[in-house]
C-alpha positions as CSV (number, residue, x, y, z in Angstrom):
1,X,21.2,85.1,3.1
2,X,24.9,85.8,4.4
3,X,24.0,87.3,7.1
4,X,21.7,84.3,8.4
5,X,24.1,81.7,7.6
6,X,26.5,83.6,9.8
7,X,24.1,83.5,12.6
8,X,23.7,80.0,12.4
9,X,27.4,79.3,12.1
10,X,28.3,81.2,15.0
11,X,24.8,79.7,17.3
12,X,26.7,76.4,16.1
13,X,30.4,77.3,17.6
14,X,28.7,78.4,20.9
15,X,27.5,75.2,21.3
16,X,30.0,73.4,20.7
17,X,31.9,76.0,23.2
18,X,29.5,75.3,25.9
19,X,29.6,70.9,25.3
20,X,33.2,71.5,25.5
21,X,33.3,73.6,28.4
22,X,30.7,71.0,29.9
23,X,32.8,68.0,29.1
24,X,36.0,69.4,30.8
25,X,34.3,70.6,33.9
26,X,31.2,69.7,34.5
27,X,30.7,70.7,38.4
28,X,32.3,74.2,37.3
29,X,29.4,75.0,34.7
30,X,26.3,72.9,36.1
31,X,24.0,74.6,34.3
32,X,25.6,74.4,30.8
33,X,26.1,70.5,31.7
34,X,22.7,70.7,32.5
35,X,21.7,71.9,29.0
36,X,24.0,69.4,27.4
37,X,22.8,66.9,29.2
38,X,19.6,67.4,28.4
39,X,20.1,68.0,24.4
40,X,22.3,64.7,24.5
41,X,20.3,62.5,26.1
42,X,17.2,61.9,23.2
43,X,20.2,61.2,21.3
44,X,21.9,59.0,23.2
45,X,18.4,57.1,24.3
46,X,17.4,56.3,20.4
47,X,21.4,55.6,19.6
48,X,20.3,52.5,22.1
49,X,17.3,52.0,20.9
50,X,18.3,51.2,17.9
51,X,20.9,49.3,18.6
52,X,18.9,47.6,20.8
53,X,16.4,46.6,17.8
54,X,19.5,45.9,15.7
55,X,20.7,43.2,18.2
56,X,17.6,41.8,18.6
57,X,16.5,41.3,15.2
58,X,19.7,39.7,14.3
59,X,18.9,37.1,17.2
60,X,15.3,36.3,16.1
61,X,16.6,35.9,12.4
62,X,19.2,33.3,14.4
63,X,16.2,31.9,15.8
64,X,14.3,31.8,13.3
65,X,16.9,29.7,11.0
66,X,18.0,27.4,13.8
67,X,14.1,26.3,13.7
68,X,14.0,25.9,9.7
69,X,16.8,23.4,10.0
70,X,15.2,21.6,12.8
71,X,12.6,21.5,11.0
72,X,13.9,20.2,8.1
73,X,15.7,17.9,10.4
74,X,12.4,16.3,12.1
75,X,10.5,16.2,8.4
76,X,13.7,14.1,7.3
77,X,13.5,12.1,10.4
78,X,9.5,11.4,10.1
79,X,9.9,10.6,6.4
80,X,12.4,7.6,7.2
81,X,9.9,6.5,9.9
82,X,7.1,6.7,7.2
83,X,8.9,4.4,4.5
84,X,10.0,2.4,8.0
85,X,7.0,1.9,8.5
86,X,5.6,0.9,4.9
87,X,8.4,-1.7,4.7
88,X,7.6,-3.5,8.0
89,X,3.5,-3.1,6.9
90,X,4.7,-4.9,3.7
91,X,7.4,-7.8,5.2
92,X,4.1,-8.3,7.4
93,X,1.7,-8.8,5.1
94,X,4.2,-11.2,3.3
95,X,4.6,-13.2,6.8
96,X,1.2,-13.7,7.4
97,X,0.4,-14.8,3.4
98,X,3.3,-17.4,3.7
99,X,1.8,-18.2,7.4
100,X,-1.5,-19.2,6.2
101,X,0.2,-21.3,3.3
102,X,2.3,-23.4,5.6
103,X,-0.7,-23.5,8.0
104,X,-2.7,-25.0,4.7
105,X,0.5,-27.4,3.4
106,X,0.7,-28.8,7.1
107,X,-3.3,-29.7,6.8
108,X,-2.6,-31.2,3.8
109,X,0.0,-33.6,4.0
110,X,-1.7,-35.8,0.8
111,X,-0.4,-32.4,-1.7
112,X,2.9,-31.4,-2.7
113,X,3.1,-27.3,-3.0
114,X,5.1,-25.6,-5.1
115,X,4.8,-22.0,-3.5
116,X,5.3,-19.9,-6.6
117,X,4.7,-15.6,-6.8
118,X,2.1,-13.7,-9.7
119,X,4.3,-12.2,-11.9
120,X,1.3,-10.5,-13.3
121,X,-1.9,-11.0,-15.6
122,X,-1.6,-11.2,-19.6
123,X,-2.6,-8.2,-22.0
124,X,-5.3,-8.5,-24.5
125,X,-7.1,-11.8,-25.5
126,X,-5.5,-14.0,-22.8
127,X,-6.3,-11.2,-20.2
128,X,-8.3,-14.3,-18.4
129,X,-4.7,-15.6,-17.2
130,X,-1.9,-15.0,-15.5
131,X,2.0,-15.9,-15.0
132,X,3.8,-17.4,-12.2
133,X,7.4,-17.5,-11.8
134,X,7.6,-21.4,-11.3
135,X,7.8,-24.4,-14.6
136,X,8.4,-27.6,-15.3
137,X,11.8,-26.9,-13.6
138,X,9.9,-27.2,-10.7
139,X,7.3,-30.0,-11.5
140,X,4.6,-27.6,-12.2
141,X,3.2,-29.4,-15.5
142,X,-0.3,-28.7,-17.8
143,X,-3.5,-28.7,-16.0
144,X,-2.3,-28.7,-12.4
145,X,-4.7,-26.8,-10.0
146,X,-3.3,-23.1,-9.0
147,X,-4.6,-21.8,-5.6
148,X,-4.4,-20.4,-2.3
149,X,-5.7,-20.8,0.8
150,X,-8.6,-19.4,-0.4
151,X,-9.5,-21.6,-2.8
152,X,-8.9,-22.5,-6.4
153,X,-7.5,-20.0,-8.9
154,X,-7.3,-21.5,-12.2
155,X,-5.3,-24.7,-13.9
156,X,-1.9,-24.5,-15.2
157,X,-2.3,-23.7,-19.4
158,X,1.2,-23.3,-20.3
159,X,4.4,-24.6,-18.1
160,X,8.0,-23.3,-19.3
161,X,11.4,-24.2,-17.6
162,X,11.2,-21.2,-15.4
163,X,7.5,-20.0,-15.5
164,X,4.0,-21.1,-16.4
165,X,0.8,-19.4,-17.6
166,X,-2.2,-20.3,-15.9
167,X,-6.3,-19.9,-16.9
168,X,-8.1,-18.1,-14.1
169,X,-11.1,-19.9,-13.0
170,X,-13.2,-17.3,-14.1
171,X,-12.0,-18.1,-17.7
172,X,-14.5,-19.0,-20.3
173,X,-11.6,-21.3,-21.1
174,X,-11.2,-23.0,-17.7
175,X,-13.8,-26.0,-17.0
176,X,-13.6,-27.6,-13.8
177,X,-15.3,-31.0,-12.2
178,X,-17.1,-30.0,-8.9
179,X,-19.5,-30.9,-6.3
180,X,-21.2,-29.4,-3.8
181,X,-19.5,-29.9,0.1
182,X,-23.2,-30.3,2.1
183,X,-22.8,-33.8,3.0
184,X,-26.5,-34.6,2.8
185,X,-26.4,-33.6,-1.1
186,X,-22.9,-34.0,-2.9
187,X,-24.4,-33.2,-6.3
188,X,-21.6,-32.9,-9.2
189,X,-21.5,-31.1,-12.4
190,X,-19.0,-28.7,-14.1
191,X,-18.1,-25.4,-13.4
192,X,-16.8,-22.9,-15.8
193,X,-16.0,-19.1,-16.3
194,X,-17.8,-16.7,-18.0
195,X,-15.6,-14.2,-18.5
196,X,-14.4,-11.0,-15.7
197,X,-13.7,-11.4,-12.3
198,X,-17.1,-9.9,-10.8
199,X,-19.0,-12.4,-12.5
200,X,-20.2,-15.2,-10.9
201,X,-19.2,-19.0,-12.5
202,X,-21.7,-21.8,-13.9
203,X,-22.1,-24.8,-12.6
204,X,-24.2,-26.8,-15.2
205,X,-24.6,-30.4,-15.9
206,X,-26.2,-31.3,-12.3
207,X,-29.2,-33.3,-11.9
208,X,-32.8,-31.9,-12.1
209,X,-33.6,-33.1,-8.9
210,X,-30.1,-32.0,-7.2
211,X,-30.1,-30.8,-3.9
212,X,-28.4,-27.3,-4.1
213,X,-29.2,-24.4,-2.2
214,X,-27.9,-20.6,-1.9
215,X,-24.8,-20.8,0.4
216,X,-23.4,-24.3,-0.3
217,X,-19.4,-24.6,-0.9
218,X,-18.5,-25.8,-3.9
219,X,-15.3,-28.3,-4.2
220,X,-13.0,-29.9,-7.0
221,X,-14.6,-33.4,-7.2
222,X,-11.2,-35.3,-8.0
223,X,-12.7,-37.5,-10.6
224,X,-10.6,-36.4,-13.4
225,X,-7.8,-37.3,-11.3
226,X,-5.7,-34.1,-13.0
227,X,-6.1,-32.1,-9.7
228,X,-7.1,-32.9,-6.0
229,X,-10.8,-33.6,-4.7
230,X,-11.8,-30.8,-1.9
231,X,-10.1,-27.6,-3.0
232,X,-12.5,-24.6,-2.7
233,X,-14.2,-23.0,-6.0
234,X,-16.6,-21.0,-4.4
235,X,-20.3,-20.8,-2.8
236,X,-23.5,-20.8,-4.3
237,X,-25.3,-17.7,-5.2
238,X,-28.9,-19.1,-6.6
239,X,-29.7,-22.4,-8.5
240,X,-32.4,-23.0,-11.1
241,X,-33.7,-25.7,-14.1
242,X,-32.1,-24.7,-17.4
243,X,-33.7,-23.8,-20.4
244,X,-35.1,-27.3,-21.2
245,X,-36.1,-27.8,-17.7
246,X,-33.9,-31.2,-18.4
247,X,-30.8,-30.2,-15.7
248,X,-30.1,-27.9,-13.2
249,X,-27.6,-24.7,-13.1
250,X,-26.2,-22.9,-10.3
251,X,-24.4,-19.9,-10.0
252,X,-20.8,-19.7,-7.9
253,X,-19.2,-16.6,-6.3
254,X,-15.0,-17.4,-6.9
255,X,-13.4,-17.8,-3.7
256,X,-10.2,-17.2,-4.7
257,X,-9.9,-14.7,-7.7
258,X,-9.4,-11.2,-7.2
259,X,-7.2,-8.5,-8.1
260,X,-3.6,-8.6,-6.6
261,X,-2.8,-11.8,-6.2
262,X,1.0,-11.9,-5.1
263,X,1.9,-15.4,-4.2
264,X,-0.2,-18.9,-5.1
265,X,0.5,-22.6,-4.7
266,X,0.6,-25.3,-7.4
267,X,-0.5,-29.0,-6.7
268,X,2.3,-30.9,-8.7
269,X,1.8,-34.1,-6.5
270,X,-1.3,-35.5,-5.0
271,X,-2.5,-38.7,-3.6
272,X,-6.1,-39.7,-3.8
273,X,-8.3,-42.5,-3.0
274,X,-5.0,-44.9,-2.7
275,X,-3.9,-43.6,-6.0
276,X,-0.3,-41.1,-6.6
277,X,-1.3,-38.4,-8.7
């Protein structure tokens, strides 16, 4: 074992004899410098390499973090544009509502609107109602008609100084004089609610022979004088005798009444057949 170590130790001066003797005078000993050369350079061409790979890997990790963050940067940016755009969907929605309600209080000159927003519908028995954020405050009194453009959406049942409750039309509770809009038949009778917004109202009390067909518009008739003739309630589904056979029924799809409602009118003032109301 001595005597191989030995061998290796002295193979190992040699060389380092001849790299010296290379690397002080190369064109004296070509052919050692030859040798070196060629021992050296594998050496020297994966020292590169790898420094190489080193360099480059450390740029593509640069690159690759300079993209996260302008990623992040453009997902940031795109998320403002998103709620951007929400809030001008929103303010344009509003517009057009409050458009279409100046549009109706400019056709109506006879009305005095009190523009007044849903603050939301009542839990539990009085579920068939809802709250406004305008009272008596503001005029708003009992039994005034509630609507929008659309048409009618119930009467005022409770007014307070700063808010009011009113009694959808679709309200068992809610009874309403009406007639039917066809010029060549103006039958009357009363409509009322029966309860949930997908069901259609009743419009009873109207003549047996009454001349009402699928697809007339049914109005307020005015005559109890609480709330304006001609407001929209809704247009007939089907009409037929009653039980008796003595009167006639009709049933009404609601114009007006549907799930968020944000903003309705109150009639507090209305003139009528020469009459202030």
């Amino acid at each position: 074992m001595n005597k191989k170590y030995l061998s290796l130790g002295l193979a190992a001066a040699v060389l380092v004899a001849l790299f010296a003797m290379a690397l002080h005078d190369p064109l004296r000993f070509p052919v050692i410098n030859r040798v070196v050369t060629a021992v050296i350079t594998p050496f020297a061409a994966a020292s590169s390499a790898v420094g190489g790979w080193v360099d480059d890997t450390g740029e593509a990790m640069t690159t690759v973090k300079t993209l996260q963050q302008q990623n992040e940067s453009l997902q940031s940016e795109i998320n403002e544009l998103r709620y951007a755009n929400l809030a001008m969907a929103e303010i344009y929605a509003e517009n057009q509502r409050l458009r279409e309600m100046l549009n109706y209080k400019n056709a109506h000159p006879e009305q005095r609107l009190v523009v007044s927003k849903v603050l939301g519908r009542t839990p539990g028995e009085l579920s068939d109602s809802l709250y406004i954020d305008k009272g008596t405050d503001d005029g708003v009194q009992q039994d005034m008609a509630v609507a929008t453009v659309n048409g009618l959406v119930g009467l005022v049942d409770e007014a307070y100084p700063s808010s009011a409750r009113v009694t959808l039309v679709t309200s068992t509770r809610c009874n309403v004089g009406a007639r039917i809009l066809r010029a060549n038949s103006r039958a009357v009778g009363i409509v009322t609610g029966r309860g949930g917004n997908n069901v259609p109202l009743l419009m009873e009390h109207l003549q047996r022979e009454a001349d009402v067909l699928p697809g007339d518009v049914v109005v307020t008739s005015g005559y109890s004088q609480n709330h304006p003739a001609g407001i929209v309630i809704g247009t007939v589904k089907e009409s037929s005798l009653d039980a008796a056979g003595l009167l006639r029924n009709a049933t009404v799809e609601p114009a007006a009444v549907r799930e968020g409602l944000e903003e309705v009118f109150v009639v507090v003032w209305h003139q009528q057949d020469g009459n202030v109301k």
